[in-house]
C-alpha positions, 0 to 999 in steps of 0.5 A: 203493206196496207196496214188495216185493224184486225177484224171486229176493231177499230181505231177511234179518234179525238172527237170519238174518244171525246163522246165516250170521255163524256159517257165515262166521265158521266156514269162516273159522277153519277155512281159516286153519288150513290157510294160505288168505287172504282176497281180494275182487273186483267185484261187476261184471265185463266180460260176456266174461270171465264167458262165456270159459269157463263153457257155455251154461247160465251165459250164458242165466242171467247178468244181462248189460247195458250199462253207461252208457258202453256196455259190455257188463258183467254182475254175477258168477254165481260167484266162481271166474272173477272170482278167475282174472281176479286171477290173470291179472292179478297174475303176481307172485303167489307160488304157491301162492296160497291163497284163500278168498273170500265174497260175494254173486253173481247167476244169473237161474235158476228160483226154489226152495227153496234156490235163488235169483237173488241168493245168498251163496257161499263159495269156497276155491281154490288155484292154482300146482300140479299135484299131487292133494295140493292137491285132497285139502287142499281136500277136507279142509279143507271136510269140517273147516268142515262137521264144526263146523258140526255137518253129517253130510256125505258127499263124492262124488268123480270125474274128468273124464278118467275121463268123458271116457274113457267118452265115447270108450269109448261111441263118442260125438261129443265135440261131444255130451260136455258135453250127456252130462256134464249128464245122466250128473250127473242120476243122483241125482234121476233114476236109471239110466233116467231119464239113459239118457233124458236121453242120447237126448233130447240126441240120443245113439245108444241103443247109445252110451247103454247102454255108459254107463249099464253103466260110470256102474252100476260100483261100483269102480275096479277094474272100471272099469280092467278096461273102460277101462284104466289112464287118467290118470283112474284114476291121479289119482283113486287118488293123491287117495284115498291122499292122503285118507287121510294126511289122515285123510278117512273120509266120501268115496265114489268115484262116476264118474257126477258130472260137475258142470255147469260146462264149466271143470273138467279133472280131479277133480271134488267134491260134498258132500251131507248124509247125513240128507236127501241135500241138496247143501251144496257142490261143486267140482274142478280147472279147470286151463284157465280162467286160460290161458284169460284171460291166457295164462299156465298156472296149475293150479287146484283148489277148492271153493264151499261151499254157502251156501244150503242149509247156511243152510237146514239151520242156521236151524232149530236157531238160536233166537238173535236176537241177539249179545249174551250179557248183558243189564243190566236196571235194577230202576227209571229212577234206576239207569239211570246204574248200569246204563250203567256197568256194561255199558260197563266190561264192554264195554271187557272185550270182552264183548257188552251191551246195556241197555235204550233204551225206559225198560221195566219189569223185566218187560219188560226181562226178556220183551225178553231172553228174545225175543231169545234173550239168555243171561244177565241182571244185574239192578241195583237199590237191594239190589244197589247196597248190598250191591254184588253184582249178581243173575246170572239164566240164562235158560235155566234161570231160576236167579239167584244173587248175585255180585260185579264181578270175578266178573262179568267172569271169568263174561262176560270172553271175551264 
């Protein structure tokens, strides 16, 4: 039999997980910073509340099915709605509740490169207010987890009350605003004729096509006041920016043509994207509706997913590592062994990350098995070494060597 992963899933070894141990680990430090705590949810959550407010497109690719006491289930698409059921459920929470969540979610959607049916995702949220200052923390939080991963990222910033607005200025249906949302949020891939299409094809008049492709086509918010006026929009959208700015964000750019695909959100909507290739790395915005929508209770909410995937695929490629070892202990002969497994377990009571060798190697060997897995540092023990009691310290990296003692060893590798 030719065991294979189920379409859309893959299996991801050491040196992959260590690129996202560094990409969780990162976001994590960072959020902390600014006060956000961690929380998980199921996997499995009940198929109505996955659907109660999440557009057509999500509900064709969830993984729905009944369990085997005939309920209607599905495992989770994002982390969003199942984080607003926490919510709803736990009123006794203090607000504002800051979280932020990682985990793997499910859409059975097209297969391409960065793109697959089972993902990781990484969310930061926060609940309980209104105001655009919230919305601007989370902006700046995530433009700081992106900064020290070494991305150059620019963010995309909008408003759904200003679309919503040019949906009534361009005289369409609102039955047709969501179907106008997601071509108008094409813009970048397919260009101003490409969406004027796409609003035609979706059953657009041509007249109400060409007033939004003439607002999508203005470059500031001062014109587009002087055609749609002062809207709630404009105001939030203006107070976010200024917010921005206490919080010292540079790298953001107001573009009124980004919509983002998902029906929940209500006010200012984000997508980052890496300069260098025009990659999406993540997105989000505020959705203030979906908790009322679940227990009735109106709790504002804003955030933020972190594009797991494509910033996996940006990292893997400068990551030589394949291992989170930063020494390794190599025995010059089998009856230093003992020596050896010493050594590394007083270093590793010292906090530091060691490995020796399981397979009775030769040095030779032993050393090729380092450099493979991308191990920085070796100590070398042999009878010199045991006499003299200083060990060989070997860079692999530059292939430099020199002789040092125990205590300084452990001030060399003492913070692992």
């Amino acid at each position: 039999m030719n065991y294979q992963t189920v379409k859309g899933m893959r299996d991801f070894l050491p040196e992959e997980m260590l690129v996202r141990k560094k990409i969780f680990e990162t976001a994590q430090t960072v959020l902390e910073k600014y006060g956000f705590a961690p929380l998980d949810t199921p996997a499995l959550e009940y198929e109505e509340t996955l659907t109660a407010k999440s557009g057509e497109d999500v509900k064709k690719e969830l993984f729905a099915f009944k369990d085997k006491g005939g309920r209607k289930v599905g495992l989770r698409f994002d982390l969003t709605v199942p984080t607003s059921r926490v919510l709803a459920n736990n009123p006794h929470l203090v607000m504002p509740f800051k979280r932020y969540q990682y985990g793997k979610a499910w859409r059975y959607g097209e297969i391409k490169k960065g793109r697959y049916r089972e993902f990781y995702q990484f969310d930061i949220d926060s609940f309980g207010s209104n105001s655009m200052v919230t919305d601007a923390e989370i902006v700046a939080a995530v433009l700081e987890v992106y900064k020290k991963l070494g991305l150059n990222i620019i963010m995309r910033v909008n408003n759904r009350k200003i679309l919503a607005d040019m949906m009534d200025y361009a005289g369409i249906p609102k039955k047709l605003w969501q179907e106008a949302f997601r071509a108008i949020d094409k813009l970048d891939k397919v260009g101003l004729k490409g969406v004027e299409k796409e609003l035609v094809d979706r059953g657009i008049s041509k007249e109400s096509c060409k007033k939004i492709i003439r607002l999508i086509g203005t470059d500031s918010l001062n014109k587009l006041k002087k055609i749609l006026g002062g809207c709630e929009g404009i105001k939030e959208l203006e107070e976010l920016t200024g917010y921005l700015k206490s919080f010292n964000v540079k790298n953001y750019v107001i573009d009124v043509s980004l919509a983002r695909g998902l029906d929940y959100y209500t006010g200012p909507v984000f997508e980052a994207s890496c300069k260098d290739i025009k990659v999406s790395v993540g997105g989000g915005g505020r959705y203030d509706n979906l908790i009322k929508i679940l227990s009735g209770r109106d709790v504002p909410a804003t955030g933020f997913s972190l594009g797991i995937e494509p910033i996996f695929e940006l990292l893997k490629s400068k990551s030589k590592q394949a291992s989170s070892t930063k020494v390794f202990v190599a025995s010059v002969k089998p009856e230093f062994d003992k020596k050896v497994v010493g050594l590394a377990q007083k270093m590793r009571k010292a906090g530091m990350n060691v490995e020796t060798d399981l397979m009775g190697r030769s040095l030779k060997k032993q050393l090729d098995y380092v450099s493979k897995k991308g191990i920085p540092f070796v100590i070398i023990i042999g009878e010199k070494e045991l006499k003299e009691k200083k060990f060989t310290v070997r860079d692999m990296k530059t292939g430099k060597q020199r002789k040092t003692g125990f205590e300084e060893v452990m001030k060399l590798f003492g913070k692992g």
